[in-house]
C-alpha positions as CSV (number, residue, x, y, z in Angstrom):
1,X,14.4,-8.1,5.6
2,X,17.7,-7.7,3.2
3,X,16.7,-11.7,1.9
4,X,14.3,-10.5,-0.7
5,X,16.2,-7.6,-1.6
6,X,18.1,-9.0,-4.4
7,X,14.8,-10.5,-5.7
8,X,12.6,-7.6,-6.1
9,X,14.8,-5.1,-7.5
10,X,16.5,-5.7,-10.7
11,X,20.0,-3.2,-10.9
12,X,23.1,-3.2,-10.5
13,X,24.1,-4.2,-6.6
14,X,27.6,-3.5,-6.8
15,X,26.6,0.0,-8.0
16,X,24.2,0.9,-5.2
17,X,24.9,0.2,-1.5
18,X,22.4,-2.2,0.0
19,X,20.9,1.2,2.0
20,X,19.6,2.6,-1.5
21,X,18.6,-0.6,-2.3
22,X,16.7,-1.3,0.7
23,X,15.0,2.5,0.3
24,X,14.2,1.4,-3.7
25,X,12.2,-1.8,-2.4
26,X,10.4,-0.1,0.4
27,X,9.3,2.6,-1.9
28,X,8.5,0.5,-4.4
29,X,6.2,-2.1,-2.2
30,X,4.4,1.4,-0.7
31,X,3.9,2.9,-4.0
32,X,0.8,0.5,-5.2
33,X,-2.7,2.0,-3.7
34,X,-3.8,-1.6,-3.3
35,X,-0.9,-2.3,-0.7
36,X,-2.1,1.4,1.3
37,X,-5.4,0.7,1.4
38,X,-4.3,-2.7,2.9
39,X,-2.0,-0.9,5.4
40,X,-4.2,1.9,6.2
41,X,-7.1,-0.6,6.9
42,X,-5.2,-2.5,9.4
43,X,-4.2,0.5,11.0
44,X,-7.7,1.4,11.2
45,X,-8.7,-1.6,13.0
46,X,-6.4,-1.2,15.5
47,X,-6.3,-5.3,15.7
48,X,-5.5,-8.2,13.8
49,X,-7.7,-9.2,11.3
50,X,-9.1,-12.8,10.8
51,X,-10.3,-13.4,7.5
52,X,-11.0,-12.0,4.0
53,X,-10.0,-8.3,3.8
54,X,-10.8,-8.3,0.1
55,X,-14.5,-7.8,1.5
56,X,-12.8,-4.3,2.7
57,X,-11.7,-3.6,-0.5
58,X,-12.9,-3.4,-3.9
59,X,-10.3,-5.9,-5.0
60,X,-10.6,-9.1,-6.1
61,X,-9.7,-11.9,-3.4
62,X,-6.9,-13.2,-6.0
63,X,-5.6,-9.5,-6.2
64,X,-5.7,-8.7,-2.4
65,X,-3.8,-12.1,-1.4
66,X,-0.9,-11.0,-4.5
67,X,-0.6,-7.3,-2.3
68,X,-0.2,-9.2,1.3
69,X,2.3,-11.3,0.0
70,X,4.3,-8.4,-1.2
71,X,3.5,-6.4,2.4
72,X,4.2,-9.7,4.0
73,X,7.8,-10.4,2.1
74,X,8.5,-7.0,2.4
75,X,8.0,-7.4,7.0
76,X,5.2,-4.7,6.7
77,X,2.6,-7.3,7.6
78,X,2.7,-10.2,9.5
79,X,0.1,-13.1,8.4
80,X,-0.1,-16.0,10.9
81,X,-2.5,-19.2,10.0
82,X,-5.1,-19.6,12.6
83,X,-7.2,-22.9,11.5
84,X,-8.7,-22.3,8.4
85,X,-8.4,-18.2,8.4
86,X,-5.1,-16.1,7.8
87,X,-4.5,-13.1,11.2
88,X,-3.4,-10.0,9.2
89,X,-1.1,-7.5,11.3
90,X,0.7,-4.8,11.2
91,X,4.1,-5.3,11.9
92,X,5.2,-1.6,13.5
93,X,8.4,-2.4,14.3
94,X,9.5,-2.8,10.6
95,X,7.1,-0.2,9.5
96,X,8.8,2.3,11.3
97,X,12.4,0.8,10.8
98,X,11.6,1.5,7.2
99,X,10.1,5.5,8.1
100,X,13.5,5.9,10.0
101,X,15.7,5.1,7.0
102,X,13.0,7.2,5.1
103,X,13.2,10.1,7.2
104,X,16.8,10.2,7.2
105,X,17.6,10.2,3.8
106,X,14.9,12.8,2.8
107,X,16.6,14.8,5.8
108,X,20.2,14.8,4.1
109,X,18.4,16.0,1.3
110,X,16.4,18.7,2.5
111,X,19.5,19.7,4.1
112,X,21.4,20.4,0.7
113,X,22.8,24.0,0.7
114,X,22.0,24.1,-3.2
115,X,18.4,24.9,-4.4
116,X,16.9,25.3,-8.1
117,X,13.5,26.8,-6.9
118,X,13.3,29.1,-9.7
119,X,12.9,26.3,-12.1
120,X,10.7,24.1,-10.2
């Protein structure tokens, strides 16, 4: 998963640990509606799925195959070729690896003794 960190996101590594890093991509890979919808259709399949999913979406084929290669690279997705078809899956494990690390930081946060909630 770290192999495509360095790729993706364009600062300064020796500035940023490679936890913030890691947090930065996953955010940023969530953060398109495309790459949801694809994740939230898989999810509501509950089972691989063979073939186009740009017929699920109103995306173009081109557009939807750029989205699973960034939820694939990023180990959201797994895509294995089966003849002349792609098998889309969730991959869970990662997906909640990722949720985890998500949780946790968000946690420390919420945690913080300080709070501005007049100004917000």
């Amino acid at each position: 998963m770290f192999a495509t960190l360095n790729i993706y996101i364009m600062i300064k590594p020796e500035v940023f640990d490679l936890e913030l890093q890691e947090l930065a991509l996953f955010a940023k890979v969530i953060s398109h509606p495309a790459r949801l919808a694809i994740l939230k259709y898989l999810a509501e399949t509950k089972t691989c799925i063979s073939g186009d999913i740009s017929v699920k979406l109103p995306l173009s084929r081109t557009t939807v195959s750029q989205h699973l290669k960034e939820l694939r690279d990023m180990g959201l997705i797994n895509g294995e070729i089966n003849g002349l078809k792609i098998n889309y899956c969730l991959c869970s494990s990662s997906i909640n690896e990722y949720l985890d690390k998500f949780d946790q930081f968000f946690s420390e946060i919420k945690s913080s003794k300080i709070s501005c909630e007049t100004h917000c």
